[in-house]
C-alpha positions in Angstrom: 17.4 -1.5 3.8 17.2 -0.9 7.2 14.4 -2.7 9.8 14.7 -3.5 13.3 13.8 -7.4 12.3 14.9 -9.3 9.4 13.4 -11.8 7.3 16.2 -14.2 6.9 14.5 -17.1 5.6 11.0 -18.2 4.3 10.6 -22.2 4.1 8.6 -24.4 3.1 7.9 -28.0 3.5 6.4 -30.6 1.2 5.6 -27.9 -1.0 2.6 -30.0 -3.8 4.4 -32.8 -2.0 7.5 -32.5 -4.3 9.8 -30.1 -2.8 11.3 -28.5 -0.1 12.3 -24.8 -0.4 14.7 -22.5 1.6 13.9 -19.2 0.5 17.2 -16.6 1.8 16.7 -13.3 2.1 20.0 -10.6 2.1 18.7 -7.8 4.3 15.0 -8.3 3.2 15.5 -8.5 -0.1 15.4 -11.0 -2.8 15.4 -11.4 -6.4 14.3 -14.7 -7.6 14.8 -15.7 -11.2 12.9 -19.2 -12.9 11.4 -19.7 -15.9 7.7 -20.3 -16.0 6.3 -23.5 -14.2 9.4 -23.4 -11.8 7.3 -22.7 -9.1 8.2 -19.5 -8.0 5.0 -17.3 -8.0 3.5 -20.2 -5.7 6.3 -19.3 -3.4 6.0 -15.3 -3.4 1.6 -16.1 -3.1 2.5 -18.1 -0.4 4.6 -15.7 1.6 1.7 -13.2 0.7 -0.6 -15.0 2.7 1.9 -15.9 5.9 2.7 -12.2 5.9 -1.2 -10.9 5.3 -2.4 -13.5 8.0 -4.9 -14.9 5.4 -4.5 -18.4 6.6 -8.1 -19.2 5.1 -6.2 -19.5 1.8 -3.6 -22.0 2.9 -6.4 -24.6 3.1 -6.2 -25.4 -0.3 -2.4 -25.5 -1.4 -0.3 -28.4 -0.8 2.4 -28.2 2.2 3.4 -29.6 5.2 4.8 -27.2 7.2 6.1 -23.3 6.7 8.4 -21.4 8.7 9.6 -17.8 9.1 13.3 -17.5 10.6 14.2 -13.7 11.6 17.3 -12.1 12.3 16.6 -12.6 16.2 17.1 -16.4 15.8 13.4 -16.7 16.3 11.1 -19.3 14.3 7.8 -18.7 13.8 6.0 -22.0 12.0 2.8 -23.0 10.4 1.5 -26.8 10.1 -0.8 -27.5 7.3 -2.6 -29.8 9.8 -3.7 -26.4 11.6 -5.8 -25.4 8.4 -6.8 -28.4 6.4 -10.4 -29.7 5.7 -9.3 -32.9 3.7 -11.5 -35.8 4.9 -14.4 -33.4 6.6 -16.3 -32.9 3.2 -19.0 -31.8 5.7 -16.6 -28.9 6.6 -15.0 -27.7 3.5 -18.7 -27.4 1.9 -19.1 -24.9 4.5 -16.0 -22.9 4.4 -16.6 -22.5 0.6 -20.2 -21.7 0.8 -19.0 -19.0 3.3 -15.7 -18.5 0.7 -18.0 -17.4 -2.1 -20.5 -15.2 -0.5 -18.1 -12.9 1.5 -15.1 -10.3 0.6 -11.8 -11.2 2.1 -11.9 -8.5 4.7 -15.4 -10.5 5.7 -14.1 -13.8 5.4 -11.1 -13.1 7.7 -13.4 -12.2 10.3 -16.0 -15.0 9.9 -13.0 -17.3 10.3 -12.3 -15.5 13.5 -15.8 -16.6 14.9 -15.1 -20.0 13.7 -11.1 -20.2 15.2 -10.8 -17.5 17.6 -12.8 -15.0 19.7 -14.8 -13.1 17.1 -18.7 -13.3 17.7 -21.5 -12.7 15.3 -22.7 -9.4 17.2 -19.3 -7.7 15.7 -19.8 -9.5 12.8 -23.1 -8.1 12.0 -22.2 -4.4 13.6 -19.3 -4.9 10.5 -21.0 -5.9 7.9 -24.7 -6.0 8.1 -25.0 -2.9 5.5 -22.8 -4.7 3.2 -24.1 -7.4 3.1 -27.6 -6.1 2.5 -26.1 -4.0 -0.3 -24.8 -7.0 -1.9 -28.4 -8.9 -1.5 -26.2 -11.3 0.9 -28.5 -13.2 3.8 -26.8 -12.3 7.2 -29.5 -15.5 8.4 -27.3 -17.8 5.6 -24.3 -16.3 6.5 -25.0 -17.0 10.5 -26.1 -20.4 9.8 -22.9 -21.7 7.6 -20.6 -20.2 10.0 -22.6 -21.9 12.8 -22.3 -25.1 11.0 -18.4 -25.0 10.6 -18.1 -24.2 14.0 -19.8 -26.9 15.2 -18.4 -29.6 12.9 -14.6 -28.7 13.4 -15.5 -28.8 17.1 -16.8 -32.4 16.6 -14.0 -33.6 14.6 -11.6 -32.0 17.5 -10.4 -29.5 14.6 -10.5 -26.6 16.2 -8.0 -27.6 19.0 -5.7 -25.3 17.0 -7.5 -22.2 17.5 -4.6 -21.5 19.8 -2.0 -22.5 17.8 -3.3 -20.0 14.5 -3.9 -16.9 17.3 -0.5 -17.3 18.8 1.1 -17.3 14.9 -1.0 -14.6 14.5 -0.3 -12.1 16.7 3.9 -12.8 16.7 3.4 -11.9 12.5 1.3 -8.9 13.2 3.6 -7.4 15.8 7.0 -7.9 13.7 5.2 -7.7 10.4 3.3 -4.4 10.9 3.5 -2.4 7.3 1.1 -2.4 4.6 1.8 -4.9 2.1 1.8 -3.9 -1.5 1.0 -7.7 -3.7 1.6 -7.0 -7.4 0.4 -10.4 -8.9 0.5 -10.2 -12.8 -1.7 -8.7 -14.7 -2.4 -11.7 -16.6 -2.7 -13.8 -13.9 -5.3 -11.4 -12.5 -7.5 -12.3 -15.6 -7.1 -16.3 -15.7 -8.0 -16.5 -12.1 -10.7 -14.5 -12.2 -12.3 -15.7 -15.8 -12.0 -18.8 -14.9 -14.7 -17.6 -11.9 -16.5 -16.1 -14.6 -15.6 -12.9 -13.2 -14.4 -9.5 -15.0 -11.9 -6.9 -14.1 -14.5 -4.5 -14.2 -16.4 -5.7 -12.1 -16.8 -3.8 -8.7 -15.2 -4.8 -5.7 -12.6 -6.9 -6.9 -9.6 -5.8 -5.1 -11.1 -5.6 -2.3 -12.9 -9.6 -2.0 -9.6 -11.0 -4.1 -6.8 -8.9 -1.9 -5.1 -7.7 -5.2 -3.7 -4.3 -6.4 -5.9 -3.7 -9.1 -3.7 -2.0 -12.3 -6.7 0.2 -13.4 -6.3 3.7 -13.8 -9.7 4.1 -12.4 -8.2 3.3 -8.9 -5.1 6.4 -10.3 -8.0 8.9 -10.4 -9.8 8.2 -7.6 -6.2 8.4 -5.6 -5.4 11.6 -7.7 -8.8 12.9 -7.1 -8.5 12.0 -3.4 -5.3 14.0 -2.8 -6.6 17.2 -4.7 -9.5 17.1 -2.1 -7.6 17.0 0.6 -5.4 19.9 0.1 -8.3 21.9 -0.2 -9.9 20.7 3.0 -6.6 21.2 4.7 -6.1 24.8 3.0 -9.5 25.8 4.4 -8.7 24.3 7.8 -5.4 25.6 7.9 -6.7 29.2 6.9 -9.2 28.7 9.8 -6.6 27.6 12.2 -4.2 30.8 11.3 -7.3 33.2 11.3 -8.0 32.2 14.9 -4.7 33.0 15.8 -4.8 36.4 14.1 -7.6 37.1 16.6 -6.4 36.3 19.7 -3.1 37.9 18.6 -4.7 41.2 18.2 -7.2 41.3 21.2 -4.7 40.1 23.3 -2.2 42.2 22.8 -0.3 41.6 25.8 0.2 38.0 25.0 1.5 38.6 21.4 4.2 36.1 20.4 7.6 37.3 20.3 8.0 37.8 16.6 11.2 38.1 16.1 11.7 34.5 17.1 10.1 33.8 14.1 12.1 36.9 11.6 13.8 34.0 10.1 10.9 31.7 8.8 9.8 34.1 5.6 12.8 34.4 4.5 14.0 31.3 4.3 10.6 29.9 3.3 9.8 32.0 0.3 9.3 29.0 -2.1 6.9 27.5 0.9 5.2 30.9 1.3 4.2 30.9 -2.6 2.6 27.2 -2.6 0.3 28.5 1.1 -0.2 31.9 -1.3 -1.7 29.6 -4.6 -3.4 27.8 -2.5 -5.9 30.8 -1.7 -7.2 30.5 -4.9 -9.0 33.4 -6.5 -9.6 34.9 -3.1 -6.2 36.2 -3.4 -4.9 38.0 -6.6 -1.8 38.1 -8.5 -1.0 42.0 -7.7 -1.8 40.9 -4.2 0.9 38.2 -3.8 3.7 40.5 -5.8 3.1 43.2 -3.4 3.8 40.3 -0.6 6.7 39.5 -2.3 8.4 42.7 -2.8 7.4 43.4 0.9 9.4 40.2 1.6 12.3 40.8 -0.6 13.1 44.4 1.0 12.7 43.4 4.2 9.7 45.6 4.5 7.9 43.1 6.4 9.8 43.5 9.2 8.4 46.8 9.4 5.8 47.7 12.4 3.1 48.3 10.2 3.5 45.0 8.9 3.9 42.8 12.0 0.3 41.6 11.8 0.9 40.6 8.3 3.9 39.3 9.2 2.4 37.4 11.7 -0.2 35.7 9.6 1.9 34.8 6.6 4.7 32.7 9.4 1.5 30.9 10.7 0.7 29.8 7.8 4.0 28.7 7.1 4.3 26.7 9.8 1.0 24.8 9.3 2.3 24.2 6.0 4.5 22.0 7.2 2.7 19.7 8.6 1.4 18.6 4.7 5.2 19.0 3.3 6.2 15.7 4.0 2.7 14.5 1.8 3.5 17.0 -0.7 7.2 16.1 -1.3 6.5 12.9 -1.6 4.1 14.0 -4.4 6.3 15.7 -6.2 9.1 12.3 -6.2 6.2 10.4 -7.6 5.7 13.1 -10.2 9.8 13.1 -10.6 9.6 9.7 -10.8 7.2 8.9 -13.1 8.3 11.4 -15.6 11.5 9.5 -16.3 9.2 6.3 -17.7 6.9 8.3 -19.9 7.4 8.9 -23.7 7.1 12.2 -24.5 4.9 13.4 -21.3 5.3 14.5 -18.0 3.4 14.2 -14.6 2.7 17.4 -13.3 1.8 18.4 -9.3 0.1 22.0 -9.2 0.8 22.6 -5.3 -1.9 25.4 -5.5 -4.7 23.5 -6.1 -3.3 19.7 -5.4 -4.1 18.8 -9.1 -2.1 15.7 -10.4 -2.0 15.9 -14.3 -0.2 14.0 -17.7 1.1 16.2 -20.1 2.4 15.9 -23.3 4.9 18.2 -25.0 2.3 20.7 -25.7 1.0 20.8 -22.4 -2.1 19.0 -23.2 -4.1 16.9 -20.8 -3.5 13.6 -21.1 -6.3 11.0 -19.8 -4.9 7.8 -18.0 -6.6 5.4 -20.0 -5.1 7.2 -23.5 -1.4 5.6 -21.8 0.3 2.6 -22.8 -0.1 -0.8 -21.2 3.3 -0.4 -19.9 2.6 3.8 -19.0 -0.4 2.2 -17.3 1.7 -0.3 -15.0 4.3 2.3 -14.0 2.0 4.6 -13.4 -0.1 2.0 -11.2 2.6 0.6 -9.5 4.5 4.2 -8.4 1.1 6.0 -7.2 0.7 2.7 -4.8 4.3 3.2 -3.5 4.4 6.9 -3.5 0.9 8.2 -2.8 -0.4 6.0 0.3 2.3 8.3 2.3 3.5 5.1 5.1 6.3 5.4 6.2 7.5 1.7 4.9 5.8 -1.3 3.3 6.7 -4.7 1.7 6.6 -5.5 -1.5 5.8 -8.4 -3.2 6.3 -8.4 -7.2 5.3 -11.2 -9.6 6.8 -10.7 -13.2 7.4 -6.8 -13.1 8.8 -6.9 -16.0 5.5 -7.4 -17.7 4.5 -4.8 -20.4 7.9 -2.7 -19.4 10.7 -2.1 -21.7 14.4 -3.6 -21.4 15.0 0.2 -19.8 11.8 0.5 -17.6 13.0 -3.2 -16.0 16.3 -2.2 -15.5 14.8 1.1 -13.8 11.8 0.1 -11.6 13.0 -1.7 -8.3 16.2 0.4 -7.8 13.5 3.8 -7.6 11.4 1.4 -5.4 14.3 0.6 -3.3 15.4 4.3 -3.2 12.5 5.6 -1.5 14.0 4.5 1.8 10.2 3.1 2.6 10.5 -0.8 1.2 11.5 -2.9 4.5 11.0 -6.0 2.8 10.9 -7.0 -1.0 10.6 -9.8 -2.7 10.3 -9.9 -6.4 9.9 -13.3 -8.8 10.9 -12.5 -12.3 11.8 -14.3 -15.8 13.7 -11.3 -16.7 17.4 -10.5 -16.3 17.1 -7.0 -17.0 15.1 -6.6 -13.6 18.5 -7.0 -11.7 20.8 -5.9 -14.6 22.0 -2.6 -12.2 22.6 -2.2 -8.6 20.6 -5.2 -7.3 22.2 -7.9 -9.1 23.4 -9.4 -5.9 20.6 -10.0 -4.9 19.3 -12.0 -7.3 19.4 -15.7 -7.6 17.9 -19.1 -9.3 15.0 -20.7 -7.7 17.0 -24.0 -8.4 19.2 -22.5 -5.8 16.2 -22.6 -3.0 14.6 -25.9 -4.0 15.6 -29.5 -2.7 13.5 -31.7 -4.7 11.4 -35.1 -2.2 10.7 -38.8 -2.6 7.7 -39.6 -0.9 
């Protein structure tokens, strides 16, 4: 994997005032095996919040100090000190009172007001719908953030405002993908039943910063991409159709079209997704007789240069969406190779993702396995957001896979070319039985065990 900076090392000091760990990564990317109760999904959580900036949640695990050493010899480190609450009861009622009210993406900002230069006038330009939605008292809210504020700054606690804003910004500006944070399904549950909270319940991924393995979230993506391709289609059909005009009453400024001669030809396959993607406003006949102009060369032919014309424009805006659409069609590739006796299916004409089985039936999301489910959530999240790169954070993949699937899974992650950091925490030595076994190692390996 290639990035311009390297994580080379993640520590951790005083870690539940116990241990010390040393976390190496092998050009980002690391494998770490240990039983249950080892410690290690504390570790991978821990990085998740360093690397997400969502110090809030550092307040209430055990550590003295954590640093993040990069290939440019550069340090960047976080004292505990900075974020604790421990003997300011006052302080910590607070912060949770604001905790429980407020989603993460509003609870990083209030913590702005209270540590750095956010105000409540952007606060409530944010959020004040929200809120209102949710039956949530922007007055309470005001008041509790108010009240932190002023206690920290009485207890001199905020004299590290500076401190978290410079730590920051330095992990925003190297650390600057989105980062995908598979916590186990499982785990997902106990936490949140032991808030008296349900899966199903809305907004959960959004106030508790997890990827969500519902297939609900699958459709709304699949549903989401479909729609798009037929907004683009109609823009792209506008786009071309303005051309068309000025190319024919303008006729002295008509684009040299031979420049282009080449494009149909070697674009046919292109030419017949554009085509589908017209929809019933263009027939079957119609596109044949398109085709056989195309395959005799006929379209080169005067009579056809406004034709000709059209169908290279609408090549070329094509490809602005190819990159989207082939990275659609890996996921479909992709996913096919997990599912028993089905296939994922991309209709480029109308931007339908589908599950078929062998007789070409529909299949609906929620009729798949647990473990169809989890491949299926998992690859849409790395396939179908369309960034360029991303980390990845994995607790326990192997969960609900087969010896097979394990063995499969973070090599096609890894061969996407977009994962510029991974880090994985695993039980399982089939995760790393293929070309990532170096990369794998014992969390005993990491640890130094402290007397205090």
């Amino acid at each position: 994997m290639e990035n311009q900076i390297n994580l080379t090392c993640f520590e951790i000091e005083g870690l539940n005032n116990e241990k010390n760990v040393s976390l190496t990564f092998d050009n980002n990317l690391r494998i770490l095996l240990g039983e249950n109760g080892t410690g290690k999904t504390t570790i991978l959580t821990l990085l998740y919040y360093v690397l997400s900036r969502k110090f809030h949640n550092l307040y209430n695990i055990e550590f003295s100090k954590i640093h993040l050493k990069l290939s440019t010899n550069q340090t960047i480190t976080l004292d505990k000190e900075w974020f604790t609450l421990e003997g300011n009861e006052n302080a910590y009622k607070y912060y949770k009172y604001i905790e429980e009210e407020l989603t993460k993406e509003e609870l990083d900002y209030a913590l702005e007001i209270v540590y750095g230069n956010g105000t409540m006038e952007q606060f409530k330009t944010n959020f004040l719908h929200k809120l209102r939605v949710r039956n949530v008292s922007m007055m309470r809210i005001r008041r509790y953030i108010t009240e932190l504020k002023t206690i920290l700054r009485e207890n001199n606690s905020d004299r590290y405002s500076e401190d978290i804003l410079k730590v920051d910004k330095q992990i925003k500006e190297i650390f600057n993908k989105e980062i995908l944070y598979f916590p186990t399904y499982r785990r997902i549950e106990d936490d949140l039943s032991k808030l008296g909270i349900s899966l199903n319940d809305d907004n959960i991924s959004e106030k508790y910063g997890i990827i969500n393995f519902g297939m609900n979230d699958v459709q709304e993506i699949f549903d989401g991409i479909k729609n798009d391709i037929k907004d683009e289609s109609l823009t792209s059909y506008s786009n071309v159709t303005g051309n068309m005009i000025k190319h024919l009453i303008y006729p002295n400024k008509k684009q040299n079209l031979l420049e282009f001669d080449n494009a149909i030809l070697e674009n046919k396959e292109l030419l017949e997704i554009v085509l589908d993607r017209f929809g019933k406003d263009l027939n079957k006949e119609d596109k044949r007789y398109i085709f056989s102009l195309i395959n005799t060369d006929d379209i080169f032919k005067d009579e056809y240069k406004s034709l000709n014309f059209y169908l290279k424009n609408l090549i070329r805006n094509y490809m602005g969406y190819k990159k989207r659409d082939d990275s659609i069609k890996e996921f479909a590739r992709i996913c096919t190779k997990y599912l028993v006796n089905k296939e994922v299916v991309f209709n480029e004409g109308n931007g339908e993702i589908s599950i078929l089985n062998l007789k070409k039936n529909k299949i609906e999301l929620n009729h798949l396995s647990s473990g169809e489910k989890q491949i299926v959530s998992i690859l849409a999240q790395v396939f179908l957001n369309f960034n360029d790169d991303f980390i990845i954070l994995f607790d326990e993949p192997e969960l609900s896979l087969s010896i097979e699937w394990q063995e499969m899974l973070l090599p096609d992650i890894i061969d996407t070319g977009k994962c510029s950091l991974l880090l994985a925490v695993t039980h399982s030595p089939f995760i790393f039985d293929n070309k990532l076994d170096s990369y794998a190692k014992g969390i005993e390996m990491f640890i130094e065990e402290i007397n205090i």
